[in-house]
Each structure stands twice: as C-alpha cells, then as structure tokens.
C-alpha positions in Angstrom: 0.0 0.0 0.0 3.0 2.4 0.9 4.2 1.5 -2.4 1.2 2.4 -4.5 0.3 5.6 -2.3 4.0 6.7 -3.1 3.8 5.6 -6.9 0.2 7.8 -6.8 2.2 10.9 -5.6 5.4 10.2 -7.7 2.7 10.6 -10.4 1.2 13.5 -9.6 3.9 15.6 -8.4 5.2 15.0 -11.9 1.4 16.0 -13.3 2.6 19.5 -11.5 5.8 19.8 -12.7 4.7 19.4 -15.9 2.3 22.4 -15.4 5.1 24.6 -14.2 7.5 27.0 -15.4 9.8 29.6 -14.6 9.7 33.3 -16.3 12.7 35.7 -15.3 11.0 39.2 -14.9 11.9 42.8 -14.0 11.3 44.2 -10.8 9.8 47.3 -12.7 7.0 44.9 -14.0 6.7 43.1 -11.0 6.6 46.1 -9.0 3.4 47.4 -10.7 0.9 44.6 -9.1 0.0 43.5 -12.9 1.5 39.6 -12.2 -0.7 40.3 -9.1 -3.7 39.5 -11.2 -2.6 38.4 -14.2 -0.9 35.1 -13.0 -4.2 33.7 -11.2 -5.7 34.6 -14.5 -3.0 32.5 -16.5 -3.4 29.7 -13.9 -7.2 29.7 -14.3 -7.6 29.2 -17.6 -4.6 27.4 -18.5 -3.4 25.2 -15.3 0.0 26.5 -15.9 1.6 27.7 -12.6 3.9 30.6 -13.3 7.1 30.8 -10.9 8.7 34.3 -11.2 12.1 35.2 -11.1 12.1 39.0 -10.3 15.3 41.1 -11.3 16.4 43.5 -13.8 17.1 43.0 -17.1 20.7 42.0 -17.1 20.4 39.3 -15.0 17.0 38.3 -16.2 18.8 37.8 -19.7 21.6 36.0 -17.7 19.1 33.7 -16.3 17.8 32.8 -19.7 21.8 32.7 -21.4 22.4 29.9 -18.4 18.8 28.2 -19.1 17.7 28.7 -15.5 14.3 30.2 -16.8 11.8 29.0 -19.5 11.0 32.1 -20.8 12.2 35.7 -20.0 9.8 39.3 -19.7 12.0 42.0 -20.2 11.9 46.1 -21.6 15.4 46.4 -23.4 15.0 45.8 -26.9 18.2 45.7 -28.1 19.9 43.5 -25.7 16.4 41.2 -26.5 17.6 41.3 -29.8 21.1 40.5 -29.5 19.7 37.3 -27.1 17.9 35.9 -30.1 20.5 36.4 -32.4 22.6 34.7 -30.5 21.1 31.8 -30.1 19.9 32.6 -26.8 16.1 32.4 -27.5 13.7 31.2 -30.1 12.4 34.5 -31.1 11.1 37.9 -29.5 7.0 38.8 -29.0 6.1 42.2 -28.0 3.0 41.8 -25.3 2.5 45.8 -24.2 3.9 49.1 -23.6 3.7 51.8 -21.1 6.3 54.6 -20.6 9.3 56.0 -19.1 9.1 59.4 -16.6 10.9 61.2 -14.2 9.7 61.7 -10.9 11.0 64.5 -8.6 10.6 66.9 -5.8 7.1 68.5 -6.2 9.1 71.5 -5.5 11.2 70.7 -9.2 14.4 72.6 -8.0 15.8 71.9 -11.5 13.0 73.5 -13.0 12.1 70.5 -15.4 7.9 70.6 -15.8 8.9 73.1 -18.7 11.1 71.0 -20.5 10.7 69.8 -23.8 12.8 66.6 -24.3 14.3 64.1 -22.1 17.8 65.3 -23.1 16.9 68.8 -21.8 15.0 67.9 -18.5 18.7 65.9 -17.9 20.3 68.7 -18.9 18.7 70.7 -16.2 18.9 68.3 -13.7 23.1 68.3 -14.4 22.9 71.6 -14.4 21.5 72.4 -11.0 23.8 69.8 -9.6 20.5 69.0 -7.7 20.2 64.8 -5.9 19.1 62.2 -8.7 18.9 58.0 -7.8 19.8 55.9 -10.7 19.1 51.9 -9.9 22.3 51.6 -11.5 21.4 47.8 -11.5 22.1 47.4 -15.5 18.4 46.6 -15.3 15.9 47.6 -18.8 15.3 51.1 -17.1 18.9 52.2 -16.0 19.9 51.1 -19.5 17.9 53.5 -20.5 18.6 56.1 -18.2 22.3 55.5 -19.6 21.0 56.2 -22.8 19.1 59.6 -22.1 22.1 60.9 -20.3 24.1 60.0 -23.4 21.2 61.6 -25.6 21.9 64.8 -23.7 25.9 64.1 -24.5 26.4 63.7 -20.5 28.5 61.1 -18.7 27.3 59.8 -15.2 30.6 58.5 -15.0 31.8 62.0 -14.7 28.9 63.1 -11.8 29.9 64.1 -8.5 27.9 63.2 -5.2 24.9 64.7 -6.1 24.4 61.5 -8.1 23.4 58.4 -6.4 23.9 54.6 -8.0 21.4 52.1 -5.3 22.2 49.2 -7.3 18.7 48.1 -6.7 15.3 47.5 -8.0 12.6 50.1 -9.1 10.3 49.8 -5.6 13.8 50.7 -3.6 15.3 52.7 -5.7 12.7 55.1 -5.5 12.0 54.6 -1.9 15.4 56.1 -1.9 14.2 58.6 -4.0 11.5 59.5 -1.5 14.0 59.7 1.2 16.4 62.3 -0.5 13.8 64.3 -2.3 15.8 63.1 -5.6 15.2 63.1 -9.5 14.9 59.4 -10.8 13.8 58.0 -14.0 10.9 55.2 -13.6 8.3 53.2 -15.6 5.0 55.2 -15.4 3.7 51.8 -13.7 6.0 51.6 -10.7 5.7 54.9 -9.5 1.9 54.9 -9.5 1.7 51.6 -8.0 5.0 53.2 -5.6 2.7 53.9 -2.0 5.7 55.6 -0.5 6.2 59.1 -2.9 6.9 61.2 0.2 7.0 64.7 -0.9 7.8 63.4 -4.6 5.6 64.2 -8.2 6.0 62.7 -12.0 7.2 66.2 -13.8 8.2 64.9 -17.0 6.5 62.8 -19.5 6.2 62.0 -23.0 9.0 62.5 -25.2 8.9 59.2 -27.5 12.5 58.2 -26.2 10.7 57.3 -23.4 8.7 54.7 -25.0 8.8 51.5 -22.6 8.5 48.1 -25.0 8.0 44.4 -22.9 8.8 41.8 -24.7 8.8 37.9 -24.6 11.5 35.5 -25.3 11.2 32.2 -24.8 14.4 30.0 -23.8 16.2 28.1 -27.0 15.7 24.1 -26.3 18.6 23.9 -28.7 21.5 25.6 -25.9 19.1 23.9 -23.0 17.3 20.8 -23.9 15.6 20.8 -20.4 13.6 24.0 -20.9 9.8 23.8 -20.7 8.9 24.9 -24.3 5.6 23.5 -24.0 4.8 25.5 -20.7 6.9 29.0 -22.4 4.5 28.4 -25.5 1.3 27.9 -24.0 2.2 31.2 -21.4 3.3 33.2 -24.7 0.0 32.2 -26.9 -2.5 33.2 -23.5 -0.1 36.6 -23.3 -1.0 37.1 -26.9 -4.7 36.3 -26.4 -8.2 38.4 -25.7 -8.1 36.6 -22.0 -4.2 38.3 -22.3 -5.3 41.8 -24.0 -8.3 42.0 -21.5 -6.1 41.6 -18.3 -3.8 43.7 -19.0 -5.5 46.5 -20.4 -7.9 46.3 -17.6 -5.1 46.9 -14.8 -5.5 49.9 -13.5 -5.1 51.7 -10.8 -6.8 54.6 -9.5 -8.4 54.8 -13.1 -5.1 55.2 -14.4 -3.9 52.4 -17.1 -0.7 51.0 -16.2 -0.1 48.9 -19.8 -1.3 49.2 -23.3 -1.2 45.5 -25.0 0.0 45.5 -28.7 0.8 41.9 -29.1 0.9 41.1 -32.5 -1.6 37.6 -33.2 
C-alpha cells in the first residue's frame, strides 16, 4: 500500500511539474501589481503555474543565457535582440507598452515641468547639480537612463555626489528617492503603484525616447534541452490572447492604465 500511495504521488507531483515554469521578470514589471492579477488569470484558464524570477534585465537575460528560466519578460529591446540572435532564445514577441518618466521633488528645484525633451530635463537636472537616484542595476530602465544621459551628451561616470547609483530595483530605488527628495527616472507603472512618494511628483513625461516596450522570449531548447517549451509556449499564446489583452489593459489603478497591449496575433 505504501508503495502504491507513493507511486500515486510520484505521479502527480510529476502532473505539477509538468504544469510549471519559470519566467525571469523585471522588478519594474513586478513592481506594478499587474503579475498580481494576471498570473491567477494564467493559472485559471490554462493550469499553468507561473514561478517568477524578479530582477532587472541584465540578470533576467543572464538567467535565460544559463537556461535557469523558460522564458524571459524583459523592456530592453536591443539586448532582446542580441539574445535571439545569438542563439539565446527562439524568437522575440512584444506583449505591451507603457512609458518611461521622471519623478522629482514637487518643488522641481531643476526646473524640469517646462522642459521639452528628455535630453533637456537631464540637462537641467546636471545643471543644477540638484540629488538624482539611478538603480544603476544594468536593469531595462537604467539602460535607458544610460542612454538619455548620453542623448543629452552627459557622462554619469563624470557626476559628482549629487548622483546616487542604489544598485537596486525600481520599488527601492525610489524609496530612496523619496527619502532624499531626488530626481529618478521610472516606468510610469511603478511609480503609480509606488505607495511611498513622500514629498515626490511625475514632472516629465512624453518624449517618444521614453517609450517603454515588454517583450517575450522564450528560452532556446537547442543551448538547454531541459527548458519547458511546452509550458513557455502555452504562457506566450494566453499573453497574446483576448483573456491576455483584457487583463492587461484592464489593470488599473486609480483609473489610471498601467499597460497598453500591442501583441501582435
């Protein structure tokens, strides 16, 4: 009887495994609360059971180069690029958008509301010499606060203590933030899911640099037979789907919409 009864939950516990997979994704995404309700959605009408892995997107593209991860959700489109092209994934899907925007003091010492580009609210920010976080985490949004900076044909490398690298994800970064009254760059998602904003305010938004692509990648069985392509497909075609499209463009919070789907079918 011991025998059987173990042979019954050698059986099932494979059953589960089978129904499980791991997807790497950034803490920005994480941070918003959309895996909050989008996962028991998956699970529901799929039975697959959706283990996150929540960093940035360095080491959530690390993750999938090591095949620790089935699939990986990340906002950096050409490292995503340069992950499929090197053999690294099957392909790229594009499942939503939101955008990029700097936070600051509602006081806006730096005087950036009036700004007209990225590159100039930087500018200003340099300028004034006035306290800015950067996650500095090589994470999908400090990649592109590397790039703005360069846009605006600065080097944070050349800053002095007025600019502060955490190292950490979007929720701390700007808890920092809050606690030094400082500039940061964030996705529009975190910072109005971000309960903590102190005496902080969003005072730029809107130049297309700031655009703020997710996109899908699925693990290549060829560098790691052992993936779960099965489970990373059937999460990529209910991402893709109305049930996927009505999720996520339903998320909102305080009638604000955190994610625009634009999945390609």
């Amino acid at each position: 009887m011991r025998a059987l009864i173990a042979l019954v939950l050698s059986f099932f516990g494979t059953v589960v495994a089978a129904d499980t997979m791991r997807l790497a994704v950034t803490t920005s995404f994480h941070n918003s609360g959309l895996s909050d309700v989008l996962l028991p959605a998956v699970k529901e009408d799929t039975g697959l059971d959706v283990q996150l892995l929540v960093v940035g997107t360095g080491q959530a593209l690390r993750l999938g180069q090591a095949g620790d991860v089935d699939a990986i959700l990340v906002h950096s489109k050409a490292a995503e690029e340069a992950f499929v092209a090197e053999g690294y994934g099957t392909h790229r899907r594009e499942i939503m958008y939101n955008d990029f925007v700097l936070i600051g003091p509602a006081s806006d010492p730096a005087d950036i509301k009036d700004a007209t580009t990225a590159s100039e609210a930087l500018q200003k920010i340099a300028e004034a010499q006035v306290a800015f976080v950067s996650r500095g985490d090589d994470s999908g949004t400090h990649r592109k606060e590397r790039a703005l900076w360069e846009d605006a044909s600065l080097d944070p490398e050349q800053f002095t203590e007025w600019y502060n690298a955490v190292g950490a994800g979007m929720g701390a970064s700007l808890n920092t933030a809050s606690g030094l009254d400082a500039y940061i760059l964030s996705d529009r998602a975190s910072w109005l899911k971000f309960a903590n904003k102190g005496g902080l305010a969003m005072l730029f938004a809107g130049d297309p640099e700031m655009f703020n692509q997710y996109g899908y990648l699925p693990v290549n069985p060829e560098r790691h037979p052992h993936v779960r392509t099965d489970a990373a497909q059937k999460l990529e075609d209910w991402l893709t789907s109305s049930a996927g499209q009505s999720v996520i463009d339903g998320y909102q919070i305080n009638g604000e919409k955190l994610f625009t789907f634009n999945a390609v079918p």
